[in-house]
N, C-alpha and C positions, 0 to 999 in steps of 0.2 A: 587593514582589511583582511577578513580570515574569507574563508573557503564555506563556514557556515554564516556569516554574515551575508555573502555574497549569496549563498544557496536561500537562507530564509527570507532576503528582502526580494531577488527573485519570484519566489515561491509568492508573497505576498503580490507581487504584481498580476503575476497569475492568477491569485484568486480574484482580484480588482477588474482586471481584463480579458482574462482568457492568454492561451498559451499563444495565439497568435497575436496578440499585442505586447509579447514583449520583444523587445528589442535588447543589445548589448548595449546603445548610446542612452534608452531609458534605466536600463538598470544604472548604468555608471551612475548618472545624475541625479538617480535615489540614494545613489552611495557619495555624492560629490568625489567622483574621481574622475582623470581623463577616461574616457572609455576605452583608449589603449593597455591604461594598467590592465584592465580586466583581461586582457588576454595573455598576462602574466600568470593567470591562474586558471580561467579556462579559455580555450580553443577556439570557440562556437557556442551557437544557438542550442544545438546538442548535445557537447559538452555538457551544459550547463544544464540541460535536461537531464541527462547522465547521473552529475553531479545531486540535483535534489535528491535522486534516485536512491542513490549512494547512502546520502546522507541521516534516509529516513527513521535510522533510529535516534535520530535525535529529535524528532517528530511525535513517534510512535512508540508508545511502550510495547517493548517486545517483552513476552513474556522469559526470565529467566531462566538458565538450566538450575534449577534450585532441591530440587526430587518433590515440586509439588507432581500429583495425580496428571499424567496426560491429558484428560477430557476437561482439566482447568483450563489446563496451558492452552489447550486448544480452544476453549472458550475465548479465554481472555487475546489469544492473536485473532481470532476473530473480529473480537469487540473494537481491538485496536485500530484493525484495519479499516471498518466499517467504519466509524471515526473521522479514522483520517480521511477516506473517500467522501465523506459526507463534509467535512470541512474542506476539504478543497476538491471540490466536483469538477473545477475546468479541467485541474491537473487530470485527475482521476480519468475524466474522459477523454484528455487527451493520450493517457498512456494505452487506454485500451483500444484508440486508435493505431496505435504504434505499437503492436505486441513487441515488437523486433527489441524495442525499450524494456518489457521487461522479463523478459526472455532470460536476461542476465540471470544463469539460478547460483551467483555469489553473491547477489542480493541478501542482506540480513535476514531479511521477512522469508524467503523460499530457503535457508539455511536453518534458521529456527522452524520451520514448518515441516522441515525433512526428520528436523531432529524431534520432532513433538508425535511423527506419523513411526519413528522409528521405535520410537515409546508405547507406543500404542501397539507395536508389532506386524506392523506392516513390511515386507519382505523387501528386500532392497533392490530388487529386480520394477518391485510395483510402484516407489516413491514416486517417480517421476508422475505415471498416468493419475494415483492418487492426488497429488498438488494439484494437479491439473482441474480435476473435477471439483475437488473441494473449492480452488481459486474460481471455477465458472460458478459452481454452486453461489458462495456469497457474494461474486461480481453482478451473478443477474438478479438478486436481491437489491441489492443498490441501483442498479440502471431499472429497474422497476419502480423505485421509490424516484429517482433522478427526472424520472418521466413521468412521474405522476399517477401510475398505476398501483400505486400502494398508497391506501389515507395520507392524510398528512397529519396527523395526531399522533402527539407523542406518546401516550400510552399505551394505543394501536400497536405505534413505529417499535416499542419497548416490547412489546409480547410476539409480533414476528418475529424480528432478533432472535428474541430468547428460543423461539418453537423453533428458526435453523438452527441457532446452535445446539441443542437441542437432538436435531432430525442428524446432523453433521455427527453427532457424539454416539449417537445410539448404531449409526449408518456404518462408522466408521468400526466401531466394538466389533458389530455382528461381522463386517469384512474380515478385519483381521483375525477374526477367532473360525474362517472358513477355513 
């Protein structure tokens, strides 16, 4: 039993239930293990919340430092996020209940997102409040869609996307070129 085994058959329970129905004795049992091994690998319930956290780029295509154009990269972390929030919405909502969760800024996604605002020339005194607004920007896209305030059409759902990323790219230029 690996630590991504344990993260993604979690993660899928979550999506099945919601974060409040999982338990350590139901994951084991999805993994057929005593439910004590599992705390050979994590700790707790939060732990383990930790843990998916952790893990998310092996979830989410994070865009690479590769020297594409910043307002790709920044596209395409976007798109990933969005993504991922929309496939698993209990999690998703359950993190944004719990800022404390991702708070963590050695998280991959706020690491690559420092590194793509650092690209774009955003001064290193502003990264922090920049992720911030960016991360509320496309979170309350998605809790808008999550609640039903945005169609539910995909083609709709595909031209909002695109018109934030879009508004996030043009928003962020004019910023850093003040």
């Amino acid at each position: 039993m690996t630590l991504e085994e344990i993260s993604s058959t979690a993660l899928r329970l979550i999506d099945e239930g919601g974060v409040e129905a999982l338990s350590m004795r139901k994951l084991a049992a999805e993994l057929d293990v005593n439910p004590m091994s599992l705390y050979h690998h994590v700790a707790s319930k939060d732990a383990l919340i930790s843990l998916i956290c952790a893990t998310i780029q092996q979830r989410v295509h994070i865009p690479p430092d590769d020297g594409t154009p910043w307002p790709d990269q920044l596209g395409a972390l976007a798109l990933a996020y969005y993504r991922h929030a929309r496939t698993h919405p209990a999690m998703w909502t359950y993190l944004h209940a719990h800022p404390e969760i991702i708070e963590d800024r050695t998280l991959i996604i706020w690491s690559t997102l420092y590194r793509i605002l650092r690209q774009a020339g955003v001064p290193e005194p502003e990264l922090r409040r920049t992720s911030d607004v960016l991360h509320a920007f496309v979170s309350g896209l998605i809790t808008a869609e999550i609640q039903g305030h945005v169609p539910d059409d995909p083609d709709e759902t595909a031209r909002t996307l695109d018109t934030a990323v879009h508004l996030m790219i043009n928003g962020l230029a004019s910023y850093a070129a003040r």
